[in-house]
ZAMAR-309597 format. One line per field, with one value per atom (N, C-alpha, C): y, x, z; residue in three letters; atom name; residue number from 1. Coordinates in steps of 0.02 Angstrom, whole numbers. Each point is the difference from the previous one (the first is absolute). Example, Ala and Ser with C-alpha at 12.3 -4.5 7.8 and 13.67 -1.06 7.14 Angstrom:
BEGIN
c2: [-284, 59, 60, 53, 59, 55]
c1: [660, -45, 45, -18, 42, -39]
c3: [390, 0, 0, -36, 3, 37]
residu: [Ala, Ala, Ala, Ser, Ser, Ser]
atome: [N, CA, C, N, CA, C]
num: [1, 1, 1, 2, 2, 2]
//
This chain:
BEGIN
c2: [3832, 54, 66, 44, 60, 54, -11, 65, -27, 42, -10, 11, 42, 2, 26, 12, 58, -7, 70, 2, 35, 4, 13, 31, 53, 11, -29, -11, -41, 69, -32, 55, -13, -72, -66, -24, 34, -44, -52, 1, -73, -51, 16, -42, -31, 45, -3, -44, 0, -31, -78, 6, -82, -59, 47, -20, -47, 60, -45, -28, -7, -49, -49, -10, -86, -24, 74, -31, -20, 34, -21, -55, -20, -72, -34, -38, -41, 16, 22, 32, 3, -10, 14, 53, 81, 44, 10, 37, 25, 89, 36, 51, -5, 47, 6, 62, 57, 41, 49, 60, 48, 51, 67, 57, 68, 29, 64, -11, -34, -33, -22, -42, -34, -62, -64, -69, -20, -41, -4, -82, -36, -80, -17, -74, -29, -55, -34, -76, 34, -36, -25, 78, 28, 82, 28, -2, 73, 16, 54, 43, 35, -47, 13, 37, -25, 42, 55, 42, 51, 30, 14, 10, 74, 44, 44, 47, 58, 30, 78, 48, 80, 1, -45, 16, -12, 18, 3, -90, -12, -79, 4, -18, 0, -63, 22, -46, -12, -64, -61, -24, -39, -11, -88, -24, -67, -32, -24, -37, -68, -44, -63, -28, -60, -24, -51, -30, -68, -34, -67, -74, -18, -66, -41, -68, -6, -60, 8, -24, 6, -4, -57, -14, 72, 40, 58, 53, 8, 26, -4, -67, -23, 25, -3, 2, 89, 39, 78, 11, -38, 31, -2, -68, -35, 69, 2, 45, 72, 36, 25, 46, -57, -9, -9, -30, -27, 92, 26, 68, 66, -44, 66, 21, -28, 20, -8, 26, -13, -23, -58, -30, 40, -10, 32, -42, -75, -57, -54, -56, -53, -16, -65, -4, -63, 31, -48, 16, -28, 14, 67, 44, 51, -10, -23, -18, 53, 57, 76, 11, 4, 26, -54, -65, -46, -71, -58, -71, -19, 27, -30, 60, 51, 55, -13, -31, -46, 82, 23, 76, 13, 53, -10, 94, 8, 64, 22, 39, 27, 95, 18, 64, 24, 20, 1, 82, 31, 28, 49, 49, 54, -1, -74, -4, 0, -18, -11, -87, -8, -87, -25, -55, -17, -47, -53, -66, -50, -37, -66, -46, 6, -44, -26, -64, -49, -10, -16, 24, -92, -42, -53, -53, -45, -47, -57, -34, -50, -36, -17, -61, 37, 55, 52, -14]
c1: [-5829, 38, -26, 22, 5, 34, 10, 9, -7, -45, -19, 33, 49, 63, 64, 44, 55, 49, 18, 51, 56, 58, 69, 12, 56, 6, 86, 18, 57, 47, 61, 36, 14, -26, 20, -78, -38, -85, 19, 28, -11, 53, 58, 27, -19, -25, -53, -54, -20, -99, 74, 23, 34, 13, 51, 15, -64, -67, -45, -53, 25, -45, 3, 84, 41, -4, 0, 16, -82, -32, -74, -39, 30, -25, -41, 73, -22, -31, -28, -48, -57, -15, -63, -36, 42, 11, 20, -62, 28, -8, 5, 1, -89, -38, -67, -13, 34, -27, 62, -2, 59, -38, 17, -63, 78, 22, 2, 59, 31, 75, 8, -36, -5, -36, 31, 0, -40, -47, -40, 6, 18, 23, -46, -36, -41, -53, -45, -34, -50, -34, -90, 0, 27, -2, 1, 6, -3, 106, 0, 35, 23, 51, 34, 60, 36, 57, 37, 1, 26, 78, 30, 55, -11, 40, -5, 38, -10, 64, -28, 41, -37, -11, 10, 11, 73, -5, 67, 25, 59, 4, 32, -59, 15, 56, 47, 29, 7, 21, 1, -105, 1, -80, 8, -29, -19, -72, 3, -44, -18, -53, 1, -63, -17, -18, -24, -67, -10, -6, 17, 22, -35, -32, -61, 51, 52, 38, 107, 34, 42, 56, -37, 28, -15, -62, -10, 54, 12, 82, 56, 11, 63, -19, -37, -9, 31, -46, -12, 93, 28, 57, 49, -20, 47, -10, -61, -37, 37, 7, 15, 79, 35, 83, 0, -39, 33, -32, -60, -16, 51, 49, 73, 3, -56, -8, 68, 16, 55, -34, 25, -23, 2, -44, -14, -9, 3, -40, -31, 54, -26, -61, -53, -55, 22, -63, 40, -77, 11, -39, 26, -23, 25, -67, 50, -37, -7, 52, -38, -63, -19, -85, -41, 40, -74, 33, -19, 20, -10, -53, -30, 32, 36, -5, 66, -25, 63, -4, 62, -4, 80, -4, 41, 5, 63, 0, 68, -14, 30, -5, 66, -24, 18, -80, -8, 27, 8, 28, 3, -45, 6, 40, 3, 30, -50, -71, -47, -1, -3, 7, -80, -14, -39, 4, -60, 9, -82, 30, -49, -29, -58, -1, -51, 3, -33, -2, -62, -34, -20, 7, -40, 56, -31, 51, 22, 54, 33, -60, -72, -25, -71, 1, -64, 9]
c3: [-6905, -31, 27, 29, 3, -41, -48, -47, -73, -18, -58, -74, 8, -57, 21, -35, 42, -82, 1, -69, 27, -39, 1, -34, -20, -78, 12, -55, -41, -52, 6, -36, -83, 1, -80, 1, -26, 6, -47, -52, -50, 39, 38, 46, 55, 36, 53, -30, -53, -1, -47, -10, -25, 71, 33, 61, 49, 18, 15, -36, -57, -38, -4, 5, 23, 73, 40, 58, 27, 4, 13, -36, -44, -48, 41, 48, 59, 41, 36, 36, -37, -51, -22, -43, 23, -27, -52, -27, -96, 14, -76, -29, -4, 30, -4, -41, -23, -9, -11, -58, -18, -7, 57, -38, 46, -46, 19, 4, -32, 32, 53, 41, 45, -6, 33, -32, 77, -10, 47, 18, 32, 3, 65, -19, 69, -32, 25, -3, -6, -36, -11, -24, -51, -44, 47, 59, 54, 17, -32, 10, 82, 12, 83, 12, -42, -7, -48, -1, -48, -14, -46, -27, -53, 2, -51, -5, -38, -5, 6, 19, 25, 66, 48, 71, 21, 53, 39, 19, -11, 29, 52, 37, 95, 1, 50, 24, 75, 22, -43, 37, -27, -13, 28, 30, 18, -24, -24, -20, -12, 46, -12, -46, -33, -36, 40, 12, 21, -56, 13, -19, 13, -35, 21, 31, -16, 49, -11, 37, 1, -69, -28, -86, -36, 20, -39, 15, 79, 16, -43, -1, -42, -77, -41, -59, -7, 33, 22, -14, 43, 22, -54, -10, -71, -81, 7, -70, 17, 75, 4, -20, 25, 2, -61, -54, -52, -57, 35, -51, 44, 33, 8, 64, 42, 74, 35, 47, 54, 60, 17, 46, 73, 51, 75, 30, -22, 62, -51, -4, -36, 45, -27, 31, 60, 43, 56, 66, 55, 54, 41, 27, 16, 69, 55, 76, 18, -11, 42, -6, -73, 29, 15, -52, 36, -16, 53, -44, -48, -48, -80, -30, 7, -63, -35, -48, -62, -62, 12, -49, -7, -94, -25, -14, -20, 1, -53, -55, -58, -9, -15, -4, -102, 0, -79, -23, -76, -21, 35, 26, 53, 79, 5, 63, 62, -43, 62, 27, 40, 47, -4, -52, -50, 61, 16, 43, -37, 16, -2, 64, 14, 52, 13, 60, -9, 72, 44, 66, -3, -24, 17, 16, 60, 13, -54, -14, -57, -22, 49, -29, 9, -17, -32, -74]
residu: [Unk, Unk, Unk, Unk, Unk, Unk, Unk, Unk, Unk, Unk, Unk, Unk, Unk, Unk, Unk, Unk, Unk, Unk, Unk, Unk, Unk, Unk, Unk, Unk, Unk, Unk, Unk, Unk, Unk, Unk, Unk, Unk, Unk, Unk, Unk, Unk, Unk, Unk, Unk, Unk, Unk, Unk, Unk, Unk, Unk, Unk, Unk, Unk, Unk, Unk, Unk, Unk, Unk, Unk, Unk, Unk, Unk, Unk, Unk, Unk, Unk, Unk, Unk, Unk, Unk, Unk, Unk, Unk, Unk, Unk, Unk, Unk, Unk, Unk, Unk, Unk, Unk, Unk, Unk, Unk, Unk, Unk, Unk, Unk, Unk, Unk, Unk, Unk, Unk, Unk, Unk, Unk, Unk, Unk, Unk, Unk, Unk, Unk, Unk, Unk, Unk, Unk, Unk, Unk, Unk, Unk, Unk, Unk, Unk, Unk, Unk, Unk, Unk, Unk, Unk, Unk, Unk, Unk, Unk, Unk, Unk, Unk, Unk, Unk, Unk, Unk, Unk, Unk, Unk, Unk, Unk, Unk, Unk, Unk, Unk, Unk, Unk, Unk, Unk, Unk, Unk, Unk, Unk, Unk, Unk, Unk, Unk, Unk, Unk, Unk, Unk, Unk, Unk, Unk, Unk, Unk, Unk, Unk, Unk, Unk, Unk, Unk, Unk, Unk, Unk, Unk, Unk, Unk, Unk, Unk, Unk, Unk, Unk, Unk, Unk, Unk, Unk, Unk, Unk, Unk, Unk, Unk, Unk, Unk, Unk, Unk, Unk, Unk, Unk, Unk, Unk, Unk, Unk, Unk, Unk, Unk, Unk, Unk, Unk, Unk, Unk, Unk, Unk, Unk, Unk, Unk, Unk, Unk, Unk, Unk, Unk, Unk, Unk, Unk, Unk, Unk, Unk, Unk, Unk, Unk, Unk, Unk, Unk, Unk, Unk, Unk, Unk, Unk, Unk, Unk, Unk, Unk, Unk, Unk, Unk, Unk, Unk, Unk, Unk, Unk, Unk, Unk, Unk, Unk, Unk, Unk, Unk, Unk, Unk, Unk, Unk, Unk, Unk, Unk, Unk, Unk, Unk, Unk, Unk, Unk, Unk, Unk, Unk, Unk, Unk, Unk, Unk, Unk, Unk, Unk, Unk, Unk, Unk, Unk, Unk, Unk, Unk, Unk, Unk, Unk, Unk, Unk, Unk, Unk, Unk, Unk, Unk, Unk, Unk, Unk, Unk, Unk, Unk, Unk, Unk, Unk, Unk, Unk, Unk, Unk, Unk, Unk, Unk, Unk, Unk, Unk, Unk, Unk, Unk, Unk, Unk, Unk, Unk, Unk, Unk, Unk, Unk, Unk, Unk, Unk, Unk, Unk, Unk, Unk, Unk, Unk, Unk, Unk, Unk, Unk, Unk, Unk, Unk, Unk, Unk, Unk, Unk, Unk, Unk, Unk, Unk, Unk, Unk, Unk, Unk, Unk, Unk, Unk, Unk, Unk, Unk, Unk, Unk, Unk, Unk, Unk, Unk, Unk, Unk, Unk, Unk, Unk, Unk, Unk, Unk, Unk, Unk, Unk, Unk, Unk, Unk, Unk]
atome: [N, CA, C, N, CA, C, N, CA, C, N, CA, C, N, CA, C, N, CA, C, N, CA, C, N, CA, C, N, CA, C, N, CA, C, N, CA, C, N, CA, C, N, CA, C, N, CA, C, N, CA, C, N, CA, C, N, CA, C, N, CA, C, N, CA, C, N, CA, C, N, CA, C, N, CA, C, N, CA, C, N, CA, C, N, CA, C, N, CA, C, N, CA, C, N, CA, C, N, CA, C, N, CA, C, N, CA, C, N, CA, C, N, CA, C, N, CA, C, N, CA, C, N, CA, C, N, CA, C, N, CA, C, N, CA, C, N, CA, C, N, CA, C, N, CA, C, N, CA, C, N, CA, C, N, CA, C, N, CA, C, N, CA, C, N, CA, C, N, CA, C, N, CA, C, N, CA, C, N, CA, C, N, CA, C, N, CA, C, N, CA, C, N, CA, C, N, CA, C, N, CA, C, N, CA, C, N, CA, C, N, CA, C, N, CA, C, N, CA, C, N, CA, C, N, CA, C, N, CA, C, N, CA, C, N, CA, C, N, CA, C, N, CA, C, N, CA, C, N, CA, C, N, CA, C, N, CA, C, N, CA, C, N, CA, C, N, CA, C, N, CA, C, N, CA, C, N, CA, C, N, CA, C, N, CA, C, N, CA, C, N, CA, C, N, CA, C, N, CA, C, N, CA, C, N, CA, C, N, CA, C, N, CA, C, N, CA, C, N, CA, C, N, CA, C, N, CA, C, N, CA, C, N, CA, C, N, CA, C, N, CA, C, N, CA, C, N, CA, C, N, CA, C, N, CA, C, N, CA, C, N, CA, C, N, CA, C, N, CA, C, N, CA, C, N, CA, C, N, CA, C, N, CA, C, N, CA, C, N, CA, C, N, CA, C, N, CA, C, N, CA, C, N, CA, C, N, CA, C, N, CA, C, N, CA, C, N, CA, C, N, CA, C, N, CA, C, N, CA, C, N, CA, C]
num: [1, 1, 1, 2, 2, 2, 3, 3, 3, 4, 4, 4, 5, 5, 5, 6, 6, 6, 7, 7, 7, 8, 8, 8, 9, 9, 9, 10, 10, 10, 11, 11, 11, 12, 12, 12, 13, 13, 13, 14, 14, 14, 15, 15, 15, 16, 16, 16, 17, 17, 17, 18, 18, 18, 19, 19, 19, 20, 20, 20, 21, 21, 21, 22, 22, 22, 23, 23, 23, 24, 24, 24, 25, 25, 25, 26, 26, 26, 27, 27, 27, 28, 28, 28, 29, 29, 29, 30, 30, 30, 31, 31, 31, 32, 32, 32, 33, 33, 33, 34, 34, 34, 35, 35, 35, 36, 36, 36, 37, 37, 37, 38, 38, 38, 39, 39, 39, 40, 40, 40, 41, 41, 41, 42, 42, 42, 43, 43, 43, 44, 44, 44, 45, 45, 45, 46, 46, 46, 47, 47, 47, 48, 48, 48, 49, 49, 49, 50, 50, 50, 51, 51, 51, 52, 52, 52, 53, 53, 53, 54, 54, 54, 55, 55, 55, 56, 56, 56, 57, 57, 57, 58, 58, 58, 59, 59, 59, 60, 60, 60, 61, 61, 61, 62, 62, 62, 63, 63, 63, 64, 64, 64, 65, 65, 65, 66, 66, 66, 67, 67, 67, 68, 68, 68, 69, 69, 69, 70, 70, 70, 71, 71, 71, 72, 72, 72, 73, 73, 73, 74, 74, 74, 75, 75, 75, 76, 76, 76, 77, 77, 77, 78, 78, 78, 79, 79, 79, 80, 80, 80, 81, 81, 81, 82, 82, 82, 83, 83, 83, 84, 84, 84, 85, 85, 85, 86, 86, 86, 87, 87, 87, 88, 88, 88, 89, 89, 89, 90, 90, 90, 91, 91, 91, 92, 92, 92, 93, 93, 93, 94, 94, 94, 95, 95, 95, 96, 96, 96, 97, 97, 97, 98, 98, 98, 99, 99, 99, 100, 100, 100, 101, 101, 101, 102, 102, 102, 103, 103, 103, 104, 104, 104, 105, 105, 105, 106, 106, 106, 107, 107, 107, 108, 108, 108, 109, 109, 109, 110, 110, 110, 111, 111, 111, 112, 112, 112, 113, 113, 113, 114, 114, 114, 115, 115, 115, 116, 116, 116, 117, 117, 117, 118, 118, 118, 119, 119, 119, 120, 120, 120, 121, 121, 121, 122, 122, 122, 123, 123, 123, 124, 124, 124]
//
């Protein structure tokens, strides 16, 4: 990992912090932390990703999520679509960047392109 956190601000924080609370389930990802109106979500209590409200909401924003395996893709995408996402890319192998990169892609309430993905070959 090379970066140690990165936050957004959101125009709906209680929409916004619902949205990835469902959609990050699968992945592993919870709600670590609420300070300032900003919802702090990530593994083992460390705080990676940020959401909040009082900044500007950059658009559009890309952002991917690693997956520990391809089923974690599918789950991601499913949790996603089903907390209101609009789909960008059911999950699938995407050979442009690489033969293993199995990744899924939703754009959540702001209209930033949310992705899931998964770097390891089928029988990793």
């Amino acid at each position: 990992m090379i970066i140690d956190h990165i936050g957004m601000g959101v125009a709906d924080y209680e929409a916004s912090k619902a949205f990835y609370l469902k959609s990050l389930e699968p992945l592993g990802i919870s709600l670590v932390t609420e300070i300032y109106g900003w919802a702090g979500f990530g593994k083992e209590n460390k705080a990676e990703f940020w959401i909040g409200t009082g900044d500007v909401v950059q658009h559009p924003m890309h952002i991917a999520f690693l997956a520990d395996s391809r089923e974690d893709v599918d789950r991601f995408y499913q949790a996603a679509i089903s907390a209101g996402a609009a789909d960008n890319g059911q999950p699938g192998i995407r050979e442009r960047y690489h033969a293993n990169y199995y990744g899924a892609f939703v754009i959540d309430p702001d209209g930033h392109n949310i992705e899931a993905v998964c770097h390891k070959a089928i029988n990793q």
